[in-house]
mmCIF file of the N, C-alpha and C atoms, coordinates in Angstrom:
data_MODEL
# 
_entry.id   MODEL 
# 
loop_
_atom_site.group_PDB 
_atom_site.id 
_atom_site.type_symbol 
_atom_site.label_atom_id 
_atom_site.label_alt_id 
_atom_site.label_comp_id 
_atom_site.label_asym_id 
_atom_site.label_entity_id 
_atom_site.label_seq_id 
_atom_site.pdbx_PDB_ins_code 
_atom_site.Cartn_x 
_atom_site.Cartn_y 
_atom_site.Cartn_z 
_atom_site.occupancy 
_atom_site.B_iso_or_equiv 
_atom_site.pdbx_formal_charge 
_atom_site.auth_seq_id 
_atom_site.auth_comp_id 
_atom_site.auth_asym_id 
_atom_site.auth_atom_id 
_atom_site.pdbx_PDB_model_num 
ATOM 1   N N  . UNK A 1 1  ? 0.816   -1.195  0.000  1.00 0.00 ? 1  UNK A N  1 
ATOM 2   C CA . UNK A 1 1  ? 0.000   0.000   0.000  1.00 0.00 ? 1  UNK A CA 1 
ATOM 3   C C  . UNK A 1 1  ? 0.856   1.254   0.000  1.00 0.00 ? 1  UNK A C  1 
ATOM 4   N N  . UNK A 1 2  ? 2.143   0.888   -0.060 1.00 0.00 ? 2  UNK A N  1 
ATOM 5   C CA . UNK A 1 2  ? 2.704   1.909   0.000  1.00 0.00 ? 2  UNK A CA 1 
ATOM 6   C C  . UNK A 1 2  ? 3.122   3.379   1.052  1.00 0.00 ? 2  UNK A C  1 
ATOM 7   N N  . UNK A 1 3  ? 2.709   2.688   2.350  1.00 0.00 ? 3  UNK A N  1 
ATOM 8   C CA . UNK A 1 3  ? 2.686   3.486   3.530  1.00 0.00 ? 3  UNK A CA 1 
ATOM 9   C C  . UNK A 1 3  ? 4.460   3.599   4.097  1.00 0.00 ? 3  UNK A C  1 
ATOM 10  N N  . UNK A 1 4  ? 4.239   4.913   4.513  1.00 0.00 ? 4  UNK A N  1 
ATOM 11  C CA . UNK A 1 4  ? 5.733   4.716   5.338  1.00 0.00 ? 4  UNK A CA 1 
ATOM 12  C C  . UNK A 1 4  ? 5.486   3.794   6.389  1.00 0.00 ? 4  UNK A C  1 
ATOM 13  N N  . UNK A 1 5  ? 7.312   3.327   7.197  1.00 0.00 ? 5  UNK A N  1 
ATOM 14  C CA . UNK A 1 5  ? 6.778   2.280   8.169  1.00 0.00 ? 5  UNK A CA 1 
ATOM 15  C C  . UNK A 1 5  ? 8.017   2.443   8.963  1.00 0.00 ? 5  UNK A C  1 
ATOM 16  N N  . UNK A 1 6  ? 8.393   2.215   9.722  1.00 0.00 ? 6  UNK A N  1 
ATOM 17  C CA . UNK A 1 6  ? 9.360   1.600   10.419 1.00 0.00 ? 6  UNK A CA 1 
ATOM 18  C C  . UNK A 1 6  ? 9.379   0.892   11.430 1.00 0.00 ? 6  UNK A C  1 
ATOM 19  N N  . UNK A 1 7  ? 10.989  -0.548  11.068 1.00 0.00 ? 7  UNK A N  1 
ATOM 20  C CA . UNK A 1 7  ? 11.158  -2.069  11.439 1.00 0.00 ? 7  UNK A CA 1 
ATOM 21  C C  . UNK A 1 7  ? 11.890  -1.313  12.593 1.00 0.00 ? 7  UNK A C  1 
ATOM 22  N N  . UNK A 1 8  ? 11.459  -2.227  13.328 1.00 0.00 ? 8  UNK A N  1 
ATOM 23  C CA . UNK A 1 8  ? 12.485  -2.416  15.009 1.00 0.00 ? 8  UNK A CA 1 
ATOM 24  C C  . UNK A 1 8  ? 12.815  -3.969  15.178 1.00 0.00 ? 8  UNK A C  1 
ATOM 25  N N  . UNK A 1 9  ? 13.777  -4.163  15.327 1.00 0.00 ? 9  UNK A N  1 
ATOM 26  C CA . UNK A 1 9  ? 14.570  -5.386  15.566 1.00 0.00 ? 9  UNK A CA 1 
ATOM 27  C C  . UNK A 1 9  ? 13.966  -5.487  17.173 1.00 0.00 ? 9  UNK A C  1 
ATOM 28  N N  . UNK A 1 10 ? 13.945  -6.591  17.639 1.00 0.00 ? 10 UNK A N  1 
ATOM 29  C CA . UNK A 1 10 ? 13.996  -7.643  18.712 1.00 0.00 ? 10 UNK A CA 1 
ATOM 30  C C  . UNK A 1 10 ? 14.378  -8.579  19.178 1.00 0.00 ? 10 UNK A C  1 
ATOM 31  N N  . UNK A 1 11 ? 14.811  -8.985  20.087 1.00 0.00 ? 11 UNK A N  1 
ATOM 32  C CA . UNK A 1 11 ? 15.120  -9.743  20.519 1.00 0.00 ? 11 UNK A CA 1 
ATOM 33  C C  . UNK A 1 11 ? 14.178  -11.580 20.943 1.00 0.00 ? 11 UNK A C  1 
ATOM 34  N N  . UNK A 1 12 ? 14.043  -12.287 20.141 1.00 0.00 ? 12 UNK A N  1 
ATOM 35  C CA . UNK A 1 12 ? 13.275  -13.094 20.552 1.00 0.00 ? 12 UNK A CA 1 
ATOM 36  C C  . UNK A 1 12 ? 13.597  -13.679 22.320 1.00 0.00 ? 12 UNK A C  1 
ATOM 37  N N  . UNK A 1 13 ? 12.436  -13.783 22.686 1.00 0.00 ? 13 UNK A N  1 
ATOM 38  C CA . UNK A 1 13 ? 11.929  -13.894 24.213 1.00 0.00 ? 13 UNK A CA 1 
ATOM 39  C C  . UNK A 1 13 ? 12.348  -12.807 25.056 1.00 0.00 ? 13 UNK A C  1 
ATOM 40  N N  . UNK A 1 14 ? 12.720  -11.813 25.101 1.00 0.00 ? 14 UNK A N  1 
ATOM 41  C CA . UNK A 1 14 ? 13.303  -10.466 24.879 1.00 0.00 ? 14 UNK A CA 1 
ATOM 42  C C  . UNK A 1 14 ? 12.495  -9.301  24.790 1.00 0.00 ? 14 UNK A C  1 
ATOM 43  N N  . UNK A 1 15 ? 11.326  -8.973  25.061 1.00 0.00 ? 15 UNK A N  1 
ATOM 44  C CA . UNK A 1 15 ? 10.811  -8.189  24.686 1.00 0.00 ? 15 UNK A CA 1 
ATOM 45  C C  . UNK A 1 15 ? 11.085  -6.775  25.213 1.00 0.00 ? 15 UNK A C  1 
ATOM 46  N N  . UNK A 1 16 ? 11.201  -6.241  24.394 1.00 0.00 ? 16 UNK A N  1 
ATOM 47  C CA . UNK A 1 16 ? 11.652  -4.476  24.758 1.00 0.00 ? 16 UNK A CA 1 
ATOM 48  C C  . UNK A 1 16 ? 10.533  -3.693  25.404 1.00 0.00 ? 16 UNK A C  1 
ATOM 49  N N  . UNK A 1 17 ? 10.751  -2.827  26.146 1.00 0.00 ? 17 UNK A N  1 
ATOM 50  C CA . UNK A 1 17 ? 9.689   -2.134  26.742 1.00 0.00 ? 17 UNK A CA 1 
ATOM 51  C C  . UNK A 1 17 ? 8.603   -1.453  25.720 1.00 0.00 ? 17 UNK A C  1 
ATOM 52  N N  . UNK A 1 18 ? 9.392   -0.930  24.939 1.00 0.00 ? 18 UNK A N  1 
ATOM 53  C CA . UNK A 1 18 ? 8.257   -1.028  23.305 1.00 0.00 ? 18 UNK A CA 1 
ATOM 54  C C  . UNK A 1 18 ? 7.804   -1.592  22.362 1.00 0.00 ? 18 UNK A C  1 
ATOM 55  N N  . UNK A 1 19 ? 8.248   -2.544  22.653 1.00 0.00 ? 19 UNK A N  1 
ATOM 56  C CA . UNK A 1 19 ? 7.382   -3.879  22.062 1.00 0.00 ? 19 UNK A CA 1 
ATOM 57  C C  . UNK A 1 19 ? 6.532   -4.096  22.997 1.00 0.00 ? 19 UNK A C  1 
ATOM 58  N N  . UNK A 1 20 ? 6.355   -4.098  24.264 1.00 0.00 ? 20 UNK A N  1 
ATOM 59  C CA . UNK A 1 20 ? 5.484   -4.698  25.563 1.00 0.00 ? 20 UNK A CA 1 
ATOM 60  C C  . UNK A 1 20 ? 4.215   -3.626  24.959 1.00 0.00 ? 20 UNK A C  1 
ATOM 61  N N  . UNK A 1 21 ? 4.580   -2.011  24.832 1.00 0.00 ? 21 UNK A N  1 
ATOM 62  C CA . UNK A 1 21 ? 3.473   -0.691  24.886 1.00 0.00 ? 21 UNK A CA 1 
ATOM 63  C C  . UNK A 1 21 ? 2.895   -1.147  23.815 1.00 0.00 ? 21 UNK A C  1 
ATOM 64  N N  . UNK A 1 22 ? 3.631   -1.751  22.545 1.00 0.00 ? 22 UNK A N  1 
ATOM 65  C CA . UNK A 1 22 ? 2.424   -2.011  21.554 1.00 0.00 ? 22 UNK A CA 1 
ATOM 66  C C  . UNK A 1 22 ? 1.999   -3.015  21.496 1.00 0.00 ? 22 UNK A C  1 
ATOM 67  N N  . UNK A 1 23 ? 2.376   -3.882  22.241 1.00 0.00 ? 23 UNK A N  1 
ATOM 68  C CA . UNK A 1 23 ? 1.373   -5.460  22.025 1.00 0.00 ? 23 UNK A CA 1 
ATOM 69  C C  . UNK A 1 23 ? 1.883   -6.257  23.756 1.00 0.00 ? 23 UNK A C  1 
ATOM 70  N N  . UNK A 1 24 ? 1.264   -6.273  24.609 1.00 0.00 ? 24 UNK A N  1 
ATOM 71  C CA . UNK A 1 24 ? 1.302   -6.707  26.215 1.00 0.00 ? 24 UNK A CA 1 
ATOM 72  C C  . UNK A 1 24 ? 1.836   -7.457  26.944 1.00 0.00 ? 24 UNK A C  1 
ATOM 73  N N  . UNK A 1 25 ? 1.475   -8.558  25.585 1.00 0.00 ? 25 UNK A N  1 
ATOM 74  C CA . UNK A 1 25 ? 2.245   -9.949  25.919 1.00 0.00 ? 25 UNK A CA 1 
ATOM 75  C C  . UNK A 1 25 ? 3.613   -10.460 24.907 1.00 0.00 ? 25 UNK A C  1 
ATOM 76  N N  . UNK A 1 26 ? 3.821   -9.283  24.277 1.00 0.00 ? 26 UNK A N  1 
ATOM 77  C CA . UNK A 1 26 ? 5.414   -9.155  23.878 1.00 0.00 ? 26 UNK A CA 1 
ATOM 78  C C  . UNK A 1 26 ? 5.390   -9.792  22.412 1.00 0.00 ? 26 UNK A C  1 
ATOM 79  N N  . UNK A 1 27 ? 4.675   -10.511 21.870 1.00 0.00 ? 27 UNK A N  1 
ATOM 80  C CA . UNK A 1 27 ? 4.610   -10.972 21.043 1.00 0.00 ? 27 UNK A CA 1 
ATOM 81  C C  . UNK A 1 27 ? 4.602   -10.215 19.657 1.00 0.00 ? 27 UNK A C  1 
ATOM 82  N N  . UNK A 1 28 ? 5.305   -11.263 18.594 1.00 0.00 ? 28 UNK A N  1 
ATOM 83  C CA . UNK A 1 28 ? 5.467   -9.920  16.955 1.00 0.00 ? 28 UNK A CA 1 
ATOM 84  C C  . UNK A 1 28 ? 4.242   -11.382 16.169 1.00 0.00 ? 28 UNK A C  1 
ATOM 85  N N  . UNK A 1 29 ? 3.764   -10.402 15.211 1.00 0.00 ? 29 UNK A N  1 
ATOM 86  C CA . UNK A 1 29 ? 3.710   -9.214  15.150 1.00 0.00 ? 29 UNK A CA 1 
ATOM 87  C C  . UNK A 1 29 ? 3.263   -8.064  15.958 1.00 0.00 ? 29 UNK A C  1 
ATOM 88  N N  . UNK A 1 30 ? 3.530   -7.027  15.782 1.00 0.00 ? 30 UNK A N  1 
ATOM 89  C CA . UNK A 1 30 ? 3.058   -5.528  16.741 1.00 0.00 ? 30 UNK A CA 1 
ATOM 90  C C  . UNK A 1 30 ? 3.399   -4.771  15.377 1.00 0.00 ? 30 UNK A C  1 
ATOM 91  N N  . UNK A 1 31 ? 2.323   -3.571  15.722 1.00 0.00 ? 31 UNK A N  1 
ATOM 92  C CA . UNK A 1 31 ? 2.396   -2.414  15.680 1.00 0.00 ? 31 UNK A CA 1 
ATOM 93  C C  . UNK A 1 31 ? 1.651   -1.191  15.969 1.00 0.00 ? 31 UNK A C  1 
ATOM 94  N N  . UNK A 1 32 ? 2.256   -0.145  16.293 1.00 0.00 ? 32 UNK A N  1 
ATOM 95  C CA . UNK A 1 32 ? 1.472   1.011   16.455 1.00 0.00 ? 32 UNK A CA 1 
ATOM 96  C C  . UNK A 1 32 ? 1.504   2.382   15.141 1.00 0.00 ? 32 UNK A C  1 
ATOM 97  N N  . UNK A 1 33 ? 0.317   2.340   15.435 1.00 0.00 ? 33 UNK A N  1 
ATOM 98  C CA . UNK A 1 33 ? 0.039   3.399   14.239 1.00 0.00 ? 33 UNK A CA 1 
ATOM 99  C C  . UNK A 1 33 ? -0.633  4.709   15.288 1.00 0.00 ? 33 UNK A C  1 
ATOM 100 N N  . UNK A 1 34 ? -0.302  5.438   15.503 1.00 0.00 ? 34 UNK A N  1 
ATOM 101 C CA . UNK A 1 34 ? -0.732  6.970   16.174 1.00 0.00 ? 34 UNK A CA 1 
ATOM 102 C C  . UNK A 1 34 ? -0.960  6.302   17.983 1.00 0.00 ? 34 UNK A C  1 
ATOM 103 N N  . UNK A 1 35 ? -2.451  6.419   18.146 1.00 0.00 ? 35 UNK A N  1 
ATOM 104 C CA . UNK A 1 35 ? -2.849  5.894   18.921 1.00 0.00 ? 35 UNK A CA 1 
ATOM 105 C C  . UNK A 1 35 ? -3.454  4.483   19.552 1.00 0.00 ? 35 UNK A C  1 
ATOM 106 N N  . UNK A 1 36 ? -3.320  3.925   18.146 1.00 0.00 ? 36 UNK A N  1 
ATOM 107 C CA . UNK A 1 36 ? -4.074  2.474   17.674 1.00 0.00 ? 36 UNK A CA 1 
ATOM 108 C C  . UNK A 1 36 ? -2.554  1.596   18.092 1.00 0.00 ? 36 UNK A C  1 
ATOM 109 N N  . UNK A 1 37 ? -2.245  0.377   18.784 1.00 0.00 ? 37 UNK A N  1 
ATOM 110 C CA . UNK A 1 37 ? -1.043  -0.865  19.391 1.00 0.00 ? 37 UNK A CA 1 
ATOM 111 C C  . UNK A 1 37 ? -2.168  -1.465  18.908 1.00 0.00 ? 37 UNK A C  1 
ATOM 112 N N  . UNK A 1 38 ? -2.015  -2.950  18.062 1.00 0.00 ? 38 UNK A N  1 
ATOM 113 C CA . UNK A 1 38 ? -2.116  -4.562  18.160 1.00 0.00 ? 38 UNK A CA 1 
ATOM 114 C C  . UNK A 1 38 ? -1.227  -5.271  17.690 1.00 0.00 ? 38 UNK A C  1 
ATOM 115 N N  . UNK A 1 39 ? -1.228  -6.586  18.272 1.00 0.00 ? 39 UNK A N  1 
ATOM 116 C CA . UNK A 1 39 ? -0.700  -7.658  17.891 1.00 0.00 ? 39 UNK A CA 1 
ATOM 117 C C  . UNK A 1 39 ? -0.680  -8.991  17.206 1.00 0.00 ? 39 UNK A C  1 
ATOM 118 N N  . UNK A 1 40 ? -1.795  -8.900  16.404 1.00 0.00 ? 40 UNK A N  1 
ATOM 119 C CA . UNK A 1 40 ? -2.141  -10.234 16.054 1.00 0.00 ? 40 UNK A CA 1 
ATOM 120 C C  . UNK A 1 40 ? -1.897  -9.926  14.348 1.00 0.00 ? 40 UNK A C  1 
ATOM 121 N N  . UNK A 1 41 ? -1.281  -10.958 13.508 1.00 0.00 ? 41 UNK A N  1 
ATOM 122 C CA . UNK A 1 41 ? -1.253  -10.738 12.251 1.00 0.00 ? 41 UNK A CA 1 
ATOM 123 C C  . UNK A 1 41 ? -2.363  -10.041 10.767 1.00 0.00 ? 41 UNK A C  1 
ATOM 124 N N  . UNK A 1 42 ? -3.485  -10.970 11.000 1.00 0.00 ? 42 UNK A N  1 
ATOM 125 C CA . UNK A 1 42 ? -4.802  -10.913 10.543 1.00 0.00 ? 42 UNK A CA 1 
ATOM 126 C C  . UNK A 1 42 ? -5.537  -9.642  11.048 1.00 0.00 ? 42 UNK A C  1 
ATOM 127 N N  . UNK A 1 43 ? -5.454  -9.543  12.265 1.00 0.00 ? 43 UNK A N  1 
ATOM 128 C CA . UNK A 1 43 ? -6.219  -8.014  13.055 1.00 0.00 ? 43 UNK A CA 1 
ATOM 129 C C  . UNK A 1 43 ? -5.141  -6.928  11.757 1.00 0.00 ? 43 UNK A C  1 
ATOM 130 N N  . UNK A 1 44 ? -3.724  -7.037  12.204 1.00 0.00 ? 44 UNK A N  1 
ATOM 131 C CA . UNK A 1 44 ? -3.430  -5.633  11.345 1.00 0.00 ? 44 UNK A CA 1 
ATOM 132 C C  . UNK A 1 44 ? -3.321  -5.806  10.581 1.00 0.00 ? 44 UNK A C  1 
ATOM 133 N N  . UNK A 1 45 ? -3.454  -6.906  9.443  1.00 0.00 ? 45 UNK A N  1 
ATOM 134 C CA . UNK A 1 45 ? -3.832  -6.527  7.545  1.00 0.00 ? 45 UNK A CA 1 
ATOM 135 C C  . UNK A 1 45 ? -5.026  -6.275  7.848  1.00 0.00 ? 45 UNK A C  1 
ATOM 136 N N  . UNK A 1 46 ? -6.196  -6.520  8.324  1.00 0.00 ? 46 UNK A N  1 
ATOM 137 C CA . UNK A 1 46 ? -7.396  -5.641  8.114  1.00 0.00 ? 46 UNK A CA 1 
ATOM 138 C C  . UNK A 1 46 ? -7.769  -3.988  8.619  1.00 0.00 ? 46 UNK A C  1 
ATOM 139 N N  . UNK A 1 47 ? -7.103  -3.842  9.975  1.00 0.00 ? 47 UNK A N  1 
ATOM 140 C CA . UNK A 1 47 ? -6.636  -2.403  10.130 1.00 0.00 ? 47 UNK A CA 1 
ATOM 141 C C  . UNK A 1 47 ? -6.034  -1.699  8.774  1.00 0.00 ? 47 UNK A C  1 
ATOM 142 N N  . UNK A 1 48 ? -5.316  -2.619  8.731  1.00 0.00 ? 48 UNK A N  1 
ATOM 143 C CA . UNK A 1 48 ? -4.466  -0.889  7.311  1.00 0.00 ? 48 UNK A CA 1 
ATOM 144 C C  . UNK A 1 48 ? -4.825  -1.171  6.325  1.00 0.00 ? 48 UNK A C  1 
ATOM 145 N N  . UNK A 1 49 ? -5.820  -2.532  5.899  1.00 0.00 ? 49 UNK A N  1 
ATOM 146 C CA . UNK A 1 49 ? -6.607  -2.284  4.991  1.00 0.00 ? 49 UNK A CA 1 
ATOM 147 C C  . UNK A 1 49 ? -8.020  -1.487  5.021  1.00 0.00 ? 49 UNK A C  1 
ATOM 148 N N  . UNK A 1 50 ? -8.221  -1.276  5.822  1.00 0.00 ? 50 UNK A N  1 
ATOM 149 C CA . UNK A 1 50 ? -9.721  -0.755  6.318  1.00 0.00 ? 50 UNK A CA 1 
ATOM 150 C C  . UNK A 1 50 ? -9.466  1.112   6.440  1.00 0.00 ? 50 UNK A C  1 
ATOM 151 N N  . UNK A 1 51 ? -7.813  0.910   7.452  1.00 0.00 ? 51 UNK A N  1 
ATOM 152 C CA . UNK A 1 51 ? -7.955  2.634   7.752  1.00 0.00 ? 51 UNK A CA 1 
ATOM 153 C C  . UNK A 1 51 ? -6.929  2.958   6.258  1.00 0.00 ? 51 UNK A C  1 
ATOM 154 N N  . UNK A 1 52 ? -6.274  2.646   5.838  1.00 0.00 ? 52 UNK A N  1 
ATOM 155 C CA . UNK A 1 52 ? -5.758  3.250   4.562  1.00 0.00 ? 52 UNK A CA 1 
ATOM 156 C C  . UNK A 1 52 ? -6.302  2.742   3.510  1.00 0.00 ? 52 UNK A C  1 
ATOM 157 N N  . UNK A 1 53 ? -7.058  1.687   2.990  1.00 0.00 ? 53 UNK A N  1 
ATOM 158 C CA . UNK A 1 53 ? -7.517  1.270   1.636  1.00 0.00 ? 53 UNK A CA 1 
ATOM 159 C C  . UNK A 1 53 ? -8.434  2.888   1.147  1.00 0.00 ? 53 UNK A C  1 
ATOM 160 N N  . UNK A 1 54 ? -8.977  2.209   0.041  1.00 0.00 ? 54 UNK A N  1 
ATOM 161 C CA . UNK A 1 54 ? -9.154  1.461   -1.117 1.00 0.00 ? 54 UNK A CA 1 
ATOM 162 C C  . UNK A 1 54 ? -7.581  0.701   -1.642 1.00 0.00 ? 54 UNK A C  1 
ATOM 163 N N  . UNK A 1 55 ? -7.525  -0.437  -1.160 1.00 0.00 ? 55 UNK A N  1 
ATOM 164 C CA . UNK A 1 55 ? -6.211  -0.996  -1.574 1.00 0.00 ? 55 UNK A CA 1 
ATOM 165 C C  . UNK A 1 55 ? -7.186  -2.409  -2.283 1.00 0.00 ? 55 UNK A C  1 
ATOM 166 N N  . UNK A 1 56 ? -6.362  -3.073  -3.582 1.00 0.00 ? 56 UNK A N  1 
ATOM 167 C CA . UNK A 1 56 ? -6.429  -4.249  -3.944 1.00 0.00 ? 56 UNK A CA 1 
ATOM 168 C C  . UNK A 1 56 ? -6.125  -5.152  -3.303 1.00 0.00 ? 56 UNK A C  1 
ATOM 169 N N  . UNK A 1 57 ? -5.437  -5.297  -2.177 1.00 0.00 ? 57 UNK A N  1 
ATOM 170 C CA . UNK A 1 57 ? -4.689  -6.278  -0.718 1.00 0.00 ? 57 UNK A CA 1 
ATOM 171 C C  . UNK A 1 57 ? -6.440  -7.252  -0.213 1.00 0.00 ? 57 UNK A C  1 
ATOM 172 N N  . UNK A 1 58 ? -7.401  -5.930  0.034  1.00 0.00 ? 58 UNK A N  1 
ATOM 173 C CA . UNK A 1 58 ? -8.181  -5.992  0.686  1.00 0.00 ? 58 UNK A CA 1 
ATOM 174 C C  . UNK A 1 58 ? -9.421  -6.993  0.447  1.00 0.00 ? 58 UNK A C  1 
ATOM 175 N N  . UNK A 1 59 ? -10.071 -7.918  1.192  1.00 0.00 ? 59 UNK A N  1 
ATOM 176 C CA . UNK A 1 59 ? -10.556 -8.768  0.767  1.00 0.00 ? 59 UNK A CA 1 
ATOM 177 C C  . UNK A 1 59 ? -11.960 -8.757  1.733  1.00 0.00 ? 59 UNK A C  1 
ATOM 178 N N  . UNK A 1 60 ? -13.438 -8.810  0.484  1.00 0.00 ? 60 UNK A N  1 
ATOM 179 C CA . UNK A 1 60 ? -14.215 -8.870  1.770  1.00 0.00 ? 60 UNK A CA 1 
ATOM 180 C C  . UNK A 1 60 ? -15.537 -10.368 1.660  1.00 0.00 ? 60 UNK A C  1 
ATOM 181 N N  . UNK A 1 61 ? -16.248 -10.309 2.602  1.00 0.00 ? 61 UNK A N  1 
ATOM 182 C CA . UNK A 1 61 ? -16.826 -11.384 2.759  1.00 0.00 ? 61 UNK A CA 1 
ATOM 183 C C  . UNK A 1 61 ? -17.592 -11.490 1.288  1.00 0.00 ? 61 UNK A C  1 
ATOM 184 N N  . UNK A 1 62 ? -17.739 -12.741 1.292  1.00 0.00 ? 62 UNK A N  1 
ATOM 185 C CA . UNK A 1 62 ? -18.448 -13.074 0.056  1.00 0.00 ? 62 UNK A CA 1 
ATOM 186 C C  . UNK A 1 62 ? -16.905 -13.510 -1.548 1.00 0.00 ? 62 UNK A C  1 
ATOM 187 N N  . UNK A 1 63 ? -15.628 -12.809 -1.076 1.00 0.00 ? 63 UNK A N  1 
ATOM 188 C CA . UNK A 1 63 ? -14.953 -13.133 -2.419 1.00 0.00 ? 63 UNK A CA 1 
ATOM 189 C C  . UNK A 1 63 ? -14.583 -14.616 -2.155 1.00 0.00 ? 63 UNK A C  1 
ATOM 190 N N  . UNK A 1 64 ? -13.328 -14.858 -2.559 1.00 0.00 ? 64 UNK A N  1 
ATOM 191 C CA . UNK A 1 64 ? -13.567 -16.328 -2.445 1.00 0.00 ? 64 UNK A CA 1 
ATOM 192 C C  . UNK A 1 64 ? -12.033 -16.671 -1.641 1.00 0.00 ? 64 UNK A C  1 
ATOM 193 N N  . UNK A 1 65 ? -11.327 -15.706 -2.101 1.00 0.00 ? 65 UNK A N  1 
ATOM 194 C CA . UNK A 1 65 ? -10.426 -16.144 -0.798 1.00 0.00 ? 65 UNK A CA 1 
ATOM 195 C C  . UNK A 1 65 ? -10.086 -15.032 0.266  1.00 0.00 ? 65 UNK A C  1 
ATOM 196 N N  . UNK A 1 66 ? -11.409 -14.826 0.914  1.00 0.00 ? 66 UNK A N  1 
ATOM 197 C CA . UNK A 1 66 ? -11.963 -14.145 2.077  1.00 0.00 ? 66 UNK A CA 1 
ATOM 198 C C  . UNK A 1 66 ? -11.205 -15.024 3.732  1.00 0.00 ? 66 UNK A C  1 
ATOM 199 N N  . UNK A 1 67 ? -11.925 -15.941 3.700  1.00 0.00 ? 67 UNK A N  1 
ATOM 200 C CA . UNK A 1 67 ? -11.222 -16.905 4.120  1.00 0.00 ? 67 UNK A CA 1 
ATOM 201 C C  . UNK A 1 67 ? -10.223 -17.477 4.918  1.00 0.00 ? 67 UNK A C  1 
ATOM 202 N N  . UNK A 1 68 ? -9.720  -17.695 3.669  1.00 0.00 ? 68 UNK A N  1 
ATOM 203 C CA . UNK A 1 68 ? -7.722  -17.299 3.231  1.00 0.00 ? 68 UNK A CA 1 
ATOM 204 C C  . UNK A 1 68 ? -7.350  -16.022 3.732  1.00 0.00 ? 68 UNK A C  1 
ATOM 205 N N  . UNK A 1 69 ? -7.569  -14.819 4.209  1.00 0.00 ? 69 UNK A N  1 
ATOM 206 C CA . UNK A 1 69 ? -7.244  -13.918 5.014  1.00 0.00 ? 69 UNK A CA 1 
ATOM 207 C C  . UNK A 1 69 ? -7.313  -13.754 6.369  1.00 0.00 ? 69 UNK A C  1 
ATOM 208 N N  . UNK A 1 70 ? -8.403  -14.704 6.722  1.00 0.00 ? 70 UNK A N  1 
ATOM 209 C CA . UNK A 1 70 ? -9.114  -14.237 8.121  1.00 0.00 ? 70 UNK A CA 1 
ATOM 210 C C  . UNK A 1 70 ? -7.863  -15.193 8.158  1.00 0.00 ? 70 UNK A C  1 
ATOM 211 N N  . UNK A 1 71 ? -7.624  -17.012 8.021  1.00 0.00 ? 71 UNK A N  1 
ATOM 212 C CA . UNK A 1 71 ? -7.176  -17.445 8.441  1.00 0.00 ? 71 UNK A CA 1 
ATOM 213 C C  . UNK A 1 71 ? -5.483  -17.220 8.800  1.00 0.00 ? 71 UNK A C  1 
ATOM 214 N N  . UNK A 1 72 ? -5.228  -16.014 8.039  1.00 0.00 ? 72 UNK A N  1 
ATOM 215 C CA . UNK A 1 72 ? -3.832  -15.834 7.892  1.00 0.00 ? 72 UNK A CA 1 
ATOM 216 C C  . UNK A 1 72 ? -3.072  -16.230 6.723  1.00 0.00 ? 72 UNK A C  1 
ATOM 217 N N  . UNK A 1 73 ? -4.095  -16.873 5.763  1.00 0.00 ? 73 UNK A N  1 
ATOM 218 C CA . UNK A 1 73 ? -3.152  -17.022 4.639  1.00 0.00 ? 73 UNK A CA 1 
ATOM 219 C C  . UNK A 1 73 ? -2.811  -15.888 3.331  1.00 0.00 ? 73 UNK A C  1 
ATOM 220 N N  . UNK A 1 74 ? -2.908  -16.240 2.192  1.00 0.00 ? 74 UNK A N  1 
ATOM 221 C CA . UNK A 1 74 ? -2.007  -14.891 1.464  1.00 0.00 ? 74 UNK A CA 1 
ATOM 222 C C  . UNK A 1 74 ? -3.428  -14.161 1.066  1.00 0.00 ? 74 UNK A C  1 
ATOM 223 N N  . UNK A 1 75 ? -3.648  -13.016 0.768  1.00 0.00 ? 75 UNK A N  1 
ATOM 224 C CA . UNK A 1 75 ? -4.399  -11.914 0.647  1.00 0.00 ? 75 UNK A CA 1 
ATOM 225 C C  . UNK A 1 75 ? -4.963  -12.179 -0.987 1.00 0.00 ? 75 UNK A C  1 
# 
């Protein structure tokens, strides 16, 4: 989608105090966007498809590999 971004390295089992602020239980994926922290893979492709689309990424109920997104697979 073409958004700016920036990677932070970690430490596996390691979690940095900013990794903890954007996701609790330390776990990647994370990210924070302004005021918005989650952690779960599937939650944030539909976040930044939802708050930045109209993107082609984006997939909704009824296509056919709808699915295939929720579950985590490819978009």
């Amino acid at each position: 989608m073409r958004l700016p971004y920036e990677l932070k390295m970690e430490a596996m089992g390691r979690p940095s105090p900013e990794l903890l602020r954007a996701n609790s239980i330390g776990s990647l994926p994370a990210i924070v966007d302004g005021d918005v922290a989650m952690g779960e893979s599937v939650a944030i492709m539909h976040y930044l498809t939802e708050r930045y689309g109209p993107t082609s990424l984006a997939r909704r109920p009824g296509e056919s590999r709808y699915g295939n997104v929720l579950h985590g697979g490819v978009p």
